[in-house]
C-alpha positions as CSV (number, residue, x, y, z in Angstrom):
1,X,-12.1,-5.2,11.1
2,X,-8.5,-5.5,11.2
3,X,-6.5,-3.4,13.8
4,X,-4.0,-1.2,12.4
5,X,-1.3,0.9,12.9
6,X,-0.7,4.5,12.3
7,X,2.8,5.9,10.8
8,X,2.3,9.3,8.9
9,X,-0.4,8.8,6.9
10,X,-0.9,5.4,6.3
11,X,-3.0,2.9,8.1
12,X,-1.3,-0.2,8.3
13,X,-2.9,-3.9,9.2
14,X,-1.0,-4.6,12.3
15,X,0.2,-8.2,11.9
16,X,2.0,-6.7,8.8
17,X,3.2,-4.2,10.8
18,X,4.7,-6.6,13.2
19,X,6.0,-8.8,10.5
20,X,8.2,-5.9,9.3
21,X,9.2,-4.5,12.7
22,X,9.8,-7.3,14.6
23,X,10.9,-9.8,12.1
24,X,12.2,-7.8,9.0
25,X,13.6,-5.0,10.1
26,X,15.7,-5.8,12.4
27,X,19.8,-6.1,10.8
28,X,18.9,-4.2,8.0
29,X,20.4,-1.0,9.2
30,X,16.9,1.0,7.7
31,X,15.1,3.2,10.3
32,X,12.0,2.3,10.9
33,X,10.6,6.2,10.9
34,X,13.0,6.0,6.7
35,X,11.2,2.8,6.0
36,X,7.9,4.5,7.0
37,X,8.4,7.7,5.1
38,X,9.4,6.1,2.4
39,X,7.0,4.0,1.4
40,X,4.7,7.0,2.3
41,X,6.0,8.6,-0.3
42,X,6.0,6.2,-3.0
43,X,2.1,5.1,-2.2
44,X,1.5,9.1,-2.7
45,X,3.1,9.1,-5.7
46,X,1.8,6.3,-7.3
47,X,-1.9,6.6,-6.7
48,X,-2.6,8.7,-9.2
49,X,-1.7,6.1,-11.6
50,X,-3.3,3.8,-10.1
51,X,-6.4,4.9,-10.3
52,X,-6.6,5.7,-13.6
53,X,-5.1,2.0,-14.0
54,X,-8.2,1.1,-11.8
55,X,-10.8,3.2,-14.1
56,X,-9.3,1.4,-17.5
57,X,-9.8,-2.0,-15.7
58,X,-13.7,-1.0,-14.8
59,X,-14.2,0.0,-18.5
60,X,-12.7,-3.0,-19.6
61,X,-14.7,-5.4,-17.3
62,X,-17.6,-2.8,-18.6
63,X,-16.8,-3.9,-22.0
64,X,-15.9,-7.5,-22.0
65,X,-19.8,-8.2,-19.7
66,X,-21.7,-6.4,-22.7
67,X,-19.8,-8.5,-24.8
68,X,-21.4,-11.7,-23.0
């Protein structure tokens, strides 16, 4: 399983979270704790959506393997 690191409420893979701390961040002028929060808040306000994108793939798939 991959490691990962906490911020908030996320779980994030570790190597992606190094990517972005250590190689990314850095000269931006963005606060790591703002970048965090951030994109907290966007995955929380986006899942909704995309589960109901999710459930119209399934039915699709559903549809189109009958259909073969």
């Amino acid at each position: 399983m991959t490691e990962r690191v906490e911020k908030g409420n996320l779980a994030i893979a570790k190597n992606l979270y190094d990517l972005i701390h250590d190689e990314i961040l850095p000269g931006t002028g963005v606060a790591e704790a703002d970048l965090w929060a951030g994109f907290e808040k966007l995955v929380a306000d986006l899942a909704p959506r995309n589960r109901q994108l999710l459930g119209k793939r399934d039915q699709l798939q559903e549809q189109i393997n009958q259909w073969h």
